[in-house]
C-alpha positions as CSV (number, residue, x, y, z in Angstrom):
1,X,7.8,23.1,-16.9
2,X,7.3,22.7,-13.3
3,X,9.4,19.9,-11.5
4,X,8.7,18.6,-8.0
5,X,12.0,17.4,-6.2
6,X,11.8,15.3,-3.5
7,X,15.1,14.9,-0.9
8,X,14.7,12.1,1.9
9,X,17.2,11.6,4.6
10,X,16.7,8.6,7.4
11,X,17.5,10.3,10.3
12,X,18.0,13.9,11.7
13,X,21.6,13.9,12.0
14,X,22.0,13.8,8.0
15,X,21.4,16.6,5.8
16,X,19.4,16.0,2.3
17,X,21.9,18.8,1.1
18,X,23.7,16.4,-1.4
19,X,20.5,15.2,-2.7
20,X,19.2,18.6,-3.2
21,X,22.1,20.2,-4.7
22,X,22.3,18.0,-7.2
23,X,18.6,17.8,-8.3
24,X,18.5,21.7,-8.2
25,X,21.4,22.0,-10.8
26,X,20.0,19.1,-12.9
27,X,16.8,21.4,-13.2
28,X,18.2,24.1,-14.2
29,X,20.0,23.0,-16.8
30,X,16.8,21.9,-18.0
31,X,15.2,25.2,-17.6
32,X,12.6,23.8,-14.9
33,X,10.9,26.0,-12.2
34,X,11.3,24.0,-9.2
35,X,9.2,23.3,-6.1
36,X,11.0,21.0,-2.8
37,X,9.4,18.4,-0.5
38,X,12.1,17.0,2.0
39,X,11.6,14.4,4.0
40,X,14.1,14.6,7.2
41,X,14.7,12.2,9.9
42,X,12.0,9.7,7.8
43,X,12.6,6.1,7.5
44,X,12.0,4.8,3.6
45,X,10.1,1.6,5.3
46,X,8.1,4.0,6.8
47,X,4.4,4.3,5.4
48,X,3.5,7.6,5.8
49,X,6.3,10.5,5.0
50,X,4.3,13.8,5.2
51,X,6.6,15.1,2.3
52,X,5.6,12.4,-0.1
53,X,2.4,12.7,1.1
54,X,1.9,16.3,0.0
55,X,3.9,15.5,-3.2
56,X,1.5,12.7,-4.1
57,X,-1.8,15.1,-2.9
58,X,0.0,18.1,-5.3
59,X,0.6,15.3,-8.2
60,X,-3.0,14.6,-8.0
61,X,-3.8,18.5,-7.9
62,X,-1.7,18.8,-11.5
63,X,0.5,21.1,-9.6
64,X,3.9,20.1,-11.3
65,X,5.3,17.9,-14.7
66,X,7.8,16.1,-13.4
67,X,9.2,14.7,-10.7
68,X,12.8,14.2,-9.9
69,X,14.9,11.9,-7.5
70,X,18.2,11.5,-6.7
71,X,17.8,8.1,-5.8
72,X,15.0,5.6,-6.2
73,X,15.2,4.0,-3.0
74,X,14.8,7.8,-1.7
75,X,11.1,7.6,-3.7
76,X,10.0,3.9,-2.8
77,X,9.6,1.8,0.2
78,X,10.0,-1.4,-1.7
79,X,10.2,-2.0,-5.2
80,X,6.4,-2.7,-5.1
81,X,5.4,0.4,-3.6
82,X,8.1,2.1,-5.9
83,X,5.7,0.6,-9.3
84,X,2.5,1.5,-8.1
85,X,3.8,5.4,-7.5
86,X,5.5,5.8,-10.7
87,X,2.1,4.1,-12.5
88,X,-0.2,6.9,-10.5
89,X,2.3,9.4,-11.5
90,X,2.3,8.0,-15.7
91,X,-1.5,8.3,-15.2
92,X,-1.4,11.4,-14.3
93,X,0.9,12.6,-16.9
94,X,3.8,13.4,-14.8
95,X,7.0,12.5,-15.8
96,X,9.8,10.9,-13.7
97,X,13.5,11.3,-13.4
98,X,16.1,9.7,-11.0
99,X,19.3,11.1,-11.5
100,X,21.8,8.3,-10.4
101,X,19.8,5.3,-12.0
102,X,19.9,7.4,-15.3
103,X,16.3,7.3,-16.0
104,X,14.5,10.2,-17.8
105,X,11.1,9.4,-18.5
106,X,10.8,13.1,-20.5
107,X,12.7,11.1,-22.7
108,X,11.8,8.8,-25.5
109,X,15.0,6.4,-23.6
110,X,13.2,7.0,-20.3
111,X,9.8,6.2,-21.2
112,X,11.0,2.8,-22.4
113,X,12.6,1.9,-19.0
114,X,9.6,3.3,-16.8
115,X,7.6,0.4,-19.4
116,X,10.2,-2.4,-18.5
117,X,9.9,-1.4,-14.9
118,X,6.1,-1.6,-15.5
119,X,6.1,-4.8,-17.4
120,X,8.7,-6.5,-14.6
121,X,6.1,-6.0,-12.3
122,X,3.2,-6.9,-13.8
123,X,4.8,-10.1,-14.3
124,X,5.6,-10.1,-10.2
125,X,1.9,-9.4,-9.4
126,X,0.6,-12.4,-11.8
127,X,3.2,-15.0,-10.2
128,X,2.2,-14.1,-7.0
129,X,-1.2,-14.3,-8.1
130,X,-0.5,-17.6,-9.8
131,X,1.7,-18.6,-6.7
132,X,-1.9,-17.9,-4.3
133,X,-4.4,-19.2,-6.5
134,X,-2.5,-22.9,-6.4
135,X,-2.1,-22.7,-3.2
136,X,-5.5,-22.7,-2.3
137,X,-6.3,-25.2,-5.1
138,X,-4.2,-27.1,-3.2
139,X,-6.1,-26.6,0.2
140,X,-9.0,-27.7,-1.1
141,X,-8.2,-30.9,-2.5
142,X,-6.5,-31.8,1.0
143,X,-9.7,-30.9,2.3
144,X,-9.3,-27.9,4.4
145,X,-12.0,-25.7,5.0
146,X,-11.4,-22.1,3.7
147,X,-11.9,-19.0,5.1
148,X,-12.9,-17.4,8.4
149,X,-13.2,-20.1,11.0
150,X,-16.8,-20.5,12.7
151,X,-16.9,-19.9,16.1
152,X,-19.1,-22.5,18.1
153,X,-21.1,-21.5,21.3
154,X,-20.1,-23.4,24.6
155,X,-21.8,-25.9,26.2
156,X,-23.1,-23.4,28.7
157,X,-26.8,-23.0,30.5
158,X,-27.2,-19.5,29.7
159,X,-29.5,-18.1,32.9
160,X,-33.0,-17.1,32.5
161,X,-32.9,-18.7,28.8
162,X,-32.8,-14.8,26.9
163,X,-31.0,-14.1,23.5
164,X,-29.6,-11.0,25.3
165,X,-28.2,-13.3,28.3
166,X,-26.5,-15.8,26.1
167,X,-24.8,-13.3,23.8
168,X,-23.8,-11.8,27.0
169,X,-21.8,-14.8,28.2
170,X,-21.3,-16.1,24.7
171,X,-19.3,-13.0,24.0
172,X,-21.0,-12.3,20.3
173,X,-23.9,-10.1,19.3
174,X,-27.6,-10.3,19.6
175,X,-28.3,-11.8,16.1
176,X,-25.3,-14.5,16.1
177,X,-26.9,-15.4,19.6
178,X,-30.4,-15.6,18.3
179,X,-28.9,-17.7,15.2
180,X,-27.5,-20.0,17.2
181,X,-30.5,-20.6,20.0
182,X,-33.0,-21.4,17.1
183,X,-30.2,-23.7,15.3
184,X,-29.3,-25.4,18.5
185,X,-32.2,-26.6,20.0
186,X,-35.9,-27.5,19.7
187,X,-38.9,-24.7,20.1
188,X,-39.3,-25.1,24.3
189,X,-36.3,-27.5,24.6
190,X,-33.7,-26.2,27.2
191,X,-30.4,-24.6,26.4
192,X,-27.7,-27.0,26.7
């Protein structure tokens, strides 16, 4: 079995040696062939951690079983980020372990806890949803208009009358111009 460790240390003054030592011994007690991606001097809040990245592009490419962690806020920027990775990872058939939260999902044990996880936020994404949804219920029974705000045209003469001129000084495209001429005045009536 093939097992992907990942190390992440926030700035470049720390060393992920800890992290690393640890991992390394936990996988060969498990008989694992290893592969590293560190992460050093990377913030977790950060979005894009060309380690991870990698990892996630090799995970994709079926190039390792399992993954291991010593931590899982090492792994995940917040605790919804954290979900939807270990969910790509459990589609793709690669197991997860993080070695100081106990979990082994190459475990019957494990597998149970990566579904809690799973289930704790599915149940987070539906209140939210749930949360948004009455919110705009309410919205529209207080009347407000939902959605993108129109944007009017001035009150402005546009000079020599063209559709060119007033989305010019109207600031939007041709068309919106155009749309707005023909809805704004008569056929031969002046631009006001």
């Amino acid at each position: 079995m093939i097992a992907a460790i990942y190390a992440r240390v926030s700035t470049f003054d720390q060393e992920p040696e800890n992290q690393l030592a640890e991992l390394r011994r936990y996988a060969r007690a498990r008989g694992w062939t290893t592969a590293e991606y560190i992460d050093k001097g990377v913030s977790g809040a950060k979005g894009r951690r060309p380690a991870l990245d990698q990892l996630l592009a090799d995970a994709r490419r079926r190039r390792f079983d399992v993954l291991a962690v010593w931590r899982l806020d090492q792994l995940g920027r917040n605790l919804r980020h954290l979900i939807t990775l270990l969910e790509e990872l459990a589609a793709l058939g690669i197991a997860f372990v993080s070695l100081n939260e106990g979990i082994d999902a190459t475990t019957p044990a494990g597998k149970l806890q990566m579904h809690i996880l799973g289930a704790i936020a599915e149940f987070e994404r539906e209140r939210i949803r749930e949360r948004v949804l009455a919110g705009l219920a309410r919205a529209r029974t207080q009347g407000t208009r939902l959605g993108r705000p129109r944007k009017a045209p001035p009150m402005i003469v546009v000079p020599g009358g063209s559709v060119r001129e007033a989305a010019r000084v109207w600031g939007v495209s041709k068309s919106t111009a155009a749309r707005w001429i023909n809805a704004g005045r008569l056929p031969g009536a002046a631009i006001a």
